[in-house]
N, C-alpha and C positions, 0 to 999 in steps of 0.2 A: 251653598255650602261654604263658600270662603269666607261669608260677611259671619260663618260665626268665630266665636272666641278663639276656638283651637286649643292647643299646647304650647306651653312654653320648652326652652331649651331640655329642665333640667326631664320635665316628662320626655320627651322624645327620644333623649339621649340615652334614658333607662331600657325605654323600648327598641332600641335599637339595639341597645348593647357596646355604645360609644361614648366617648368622653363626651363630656358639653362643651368642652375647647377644641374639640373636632369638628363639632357642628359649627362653630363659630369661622375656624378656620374654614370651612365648606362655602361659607357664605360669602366669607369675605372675596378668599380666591377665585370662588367657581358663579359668586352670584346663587348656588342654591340656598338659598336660606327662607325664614317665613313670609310670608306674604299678607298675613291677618292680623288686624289687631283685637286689643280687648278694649272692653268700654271706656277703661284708661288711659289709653292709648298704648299702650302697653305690644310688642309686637309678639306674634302668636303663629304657629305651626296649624295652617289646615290640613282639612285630609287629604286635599290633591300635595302639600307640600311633602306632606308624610307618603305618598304614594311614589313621589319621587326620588324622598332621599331612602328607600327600600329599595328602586327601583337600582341607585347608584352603588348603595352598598350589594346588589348583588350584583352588580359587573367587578365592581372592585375584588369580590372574592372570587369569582371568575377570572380574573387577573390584570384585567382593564387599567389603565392608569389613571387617579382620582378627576385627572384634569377632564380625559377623555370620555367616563362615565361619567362624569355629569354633564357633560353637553348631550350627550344619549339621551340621560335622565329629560332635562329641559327639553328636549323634540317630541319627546314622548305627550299623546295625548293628553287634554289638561280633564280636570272633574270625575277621573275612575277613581274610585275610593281601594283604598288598600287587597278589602278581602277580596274587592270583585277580579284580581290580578290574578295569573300565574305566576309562577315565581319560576322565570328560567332558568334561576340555578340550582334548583329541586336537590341534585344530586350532591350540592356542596350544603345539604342542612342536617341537623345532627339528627339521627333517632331515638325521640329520646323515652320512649312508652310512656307508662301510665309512672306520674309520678306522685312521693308520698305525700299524705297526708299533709296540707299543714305548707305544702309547697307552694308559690308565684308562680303559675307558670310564663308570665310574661317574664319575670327576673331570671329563669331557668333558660329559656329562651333566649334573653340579651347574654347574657353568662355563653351560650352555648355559640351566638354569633360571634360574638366577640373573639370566640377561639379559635372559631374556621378564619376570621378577617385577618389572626395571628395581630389581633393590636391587644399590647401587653398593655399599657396603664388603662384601656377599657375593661379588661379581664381584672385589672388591680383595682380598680375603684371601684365595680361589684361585689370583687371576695370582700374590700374592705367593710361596705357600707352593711353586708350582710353579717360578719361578725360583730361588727360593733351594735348591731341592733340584737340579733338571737343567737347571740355568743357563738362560739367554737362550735359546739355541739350542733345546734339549730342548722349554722349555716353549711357544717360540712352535709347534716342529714338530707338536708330540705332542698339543698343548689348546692353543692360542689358534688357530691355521690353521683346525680341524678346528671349531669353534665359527661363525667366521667364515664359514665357508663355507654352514654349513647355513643360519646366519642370511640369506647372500647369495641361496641357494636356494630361502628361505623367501619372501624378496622379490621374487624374477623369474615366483615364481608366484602370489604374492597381490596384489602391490602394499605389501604390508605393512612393518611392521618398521624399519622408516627410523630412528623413532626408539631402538628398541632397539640399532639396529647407531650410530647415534652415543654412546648413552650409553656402551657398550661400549668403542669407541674412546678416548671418553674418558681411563675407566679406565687402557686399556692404554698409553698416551700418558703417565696420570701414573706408574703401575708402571715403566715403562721409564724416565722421570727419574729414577727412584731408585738405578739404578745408578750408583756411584760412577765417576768417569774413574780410569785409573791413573795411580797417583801418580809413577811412574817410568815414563813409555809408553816403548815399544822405537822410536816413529820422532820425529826430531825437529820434522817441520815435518808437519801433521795433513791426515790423509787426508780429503779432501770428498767429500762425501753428496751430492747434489740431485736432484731430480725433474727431468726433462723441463719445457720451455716449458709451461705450461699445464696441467701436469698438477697434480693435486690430492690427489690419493692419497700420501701422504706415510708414513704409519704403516709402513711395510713399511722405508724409511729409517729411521725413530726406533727399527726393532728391531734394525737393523744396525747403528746407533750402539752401542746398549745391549752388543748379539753381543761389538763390537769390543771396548768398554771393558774388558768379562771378560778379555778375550784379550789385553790391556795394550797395545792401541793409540787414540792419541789421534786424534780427528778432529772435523773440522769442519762443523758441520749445515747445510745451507744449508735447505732446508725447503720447501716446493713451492712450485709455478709458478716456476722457476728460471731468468730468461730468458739466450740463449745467451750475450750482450757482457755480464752478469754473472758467469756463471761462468766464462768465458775470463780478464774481469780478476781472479777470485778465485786463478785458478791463476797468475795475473803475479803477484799478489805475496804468493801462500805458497807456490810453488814442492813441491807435493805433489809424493810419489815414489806415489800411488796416487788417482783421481779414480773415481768411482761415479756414476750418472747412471741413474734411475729410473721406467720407463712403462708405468705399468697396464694403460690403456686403447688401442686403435692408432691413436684422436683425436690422439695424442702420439707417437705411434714413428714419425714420421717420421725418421731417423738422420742425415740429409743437412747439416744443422749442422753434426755428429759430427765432422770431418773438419775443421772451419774453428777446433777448438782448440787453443789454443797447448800447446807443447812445454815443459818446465820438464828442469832439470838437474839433478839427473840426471833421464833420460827417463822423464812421467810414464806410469801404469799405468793405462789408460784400460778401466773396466769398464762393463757396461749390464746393469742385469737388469729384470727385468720380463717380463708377457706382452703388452706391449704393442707392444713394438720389432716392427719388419719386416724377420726377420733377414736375407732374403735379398739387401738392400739394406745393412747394416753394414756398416761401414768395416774393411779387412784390421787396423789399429791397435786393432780394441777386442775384447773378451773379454765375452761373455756368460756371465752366471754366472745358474743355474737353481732356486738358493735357498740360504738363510741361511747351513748351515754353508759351502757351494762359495766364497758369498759373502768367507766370515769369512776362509776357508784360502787366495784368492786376493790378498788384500790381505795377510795377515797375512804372506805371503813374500816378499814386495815388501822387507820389514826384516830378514830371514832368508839370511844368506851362505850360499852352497855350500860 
């Protein structure tokens, strides 16, 4: 097994859910690094290599010190292939079900290590590589939801994670800043974002902003706990042709406000998404949209003549 090819850095480091200047650093300081080359001489990750640096990164998220898991890693048996392993730290891996359509599960997997390991530029150079390949949309759908979730899952049954699902956020928070607005947007006065009164969960807004910008519409963040005489006067005087309003939780969906917001000219596009709203109580005026892209494509026609 070792005289074949193997992987190079940047494959492993995907698989892992690490920078590739971690593994580099791994090697340098710890001696783990590949041991195979390619026919080019080229040097290459086998699978006993790859069974080792799994075996380091799960002491390290265990809480081991890098120096000290991998001298563990290296005593470790040589020639057992990855899957024939247990994985003894079972209990620090995300659940993450059945995920959709259209999804990597290796990439959701590195994405989902990466957050338990708590290393931010491995979490950043995931979210980054996957929006710039299947934009905003794609990648909040396909690997960052599916991540989020397990991590949420992780926590309703451990109590755990708290702080993994904020660093995480973080992250996603500054990834999503880095979308550019459009430099020519298609509306002229910018579509507002907001959370519900009270509400807190705001990330879910900051990827619709990011969604829109792609989609070359401008808008305006308001950011959570959005109370209701604030955003009423925000729509007095920007006069959006599209308003978005935000509720996680059903602490917040109360919708009875909904109804007491002013009108702007031309008549604004009043949406609500979230699971938190009570739909059977919204207002005949507003539109429920039941994720990102519904979100993108109901606003985005608001600009769009027949």
């Amino acid at each position: 097994m070792d005289r074949e090819p193997g992987l190079g850095v940047g494959a492993v480091a995907r698989h892992l859910g690490v920078a590739a200047a971690t593994l580099r650093t791994w090697d340098r300081r710890y001696g783990i690094g590949p041991s195979g080359r390619s026919p080019g001489g080229h040097r290459r990750y086998t699978p006993t290599d790859l069974a080792r640096l799994e075996a380091m990164q799960r002491s390290i998220i265990a809480g081991a010190p890098p120096a000290e898991a991998a001298r563990a890693a290296l005593d470790e048996p040589r020639g057992e292939p990855p899957s024939s392993r247990g994985h003894g730290a079972g209990g620090n891996r995300v659940p993450l079900g059945d995920l959709p359509a259209g999804s990597d599960p290796a990439e959701v997997r590195g994405l989902a290590r990466a957050a338990m390991a708590m290393d931010a530029p491995a979490m950043t150079l995931a979210v980054r590589a996957a929006i710039a390949r299947e934009g905003v949309v794609g990648a909040w759908d396909r690997l960052i939801v599916p991540v989020l979730r397990g991590i949420g899952r992780k926590n309703a049954a451990s109590g755990e994670c708290v702080e993994v699902e904020h660093l995480l956020s973080t992250v996603l928070l500054a990834c999503l800043a880095e979308v550019a607005p459009p430099a020519e947007p298609l509306n002229a006065r910018p579509v507002l974002l907001a959370c519900a009164p009270e509400e807190q969960h705001s990330l879910p807004v900051h990827a619709l902003a990011a969604a829109l910008a792609q989609a070359g519409v401008a808008v305006a963040l308001l950011g959570a706990r959005v109370p209701a005489p604030a955003l009423a006067a925000a729509i007095r005087r920007t006069g959006p042709n599209a308003v978005l309003v935000w509720s996680q939780t059903a602490r917040t969906g109360d919708p009875g406000w909904l109804s007491g917001l002013p009108g702007s000219r031309p008549a604004v596009r009043l949406l609500v998404g979230g699971p938190g709203w009570n739909r059977r109580r919204l207002p005949s005026t507003t539109r429920l949209v039941t994720d990102l892209s519904e979100a993108v494509a109901a606003i985005s026609s608001a600009f769009t003549r027949p």
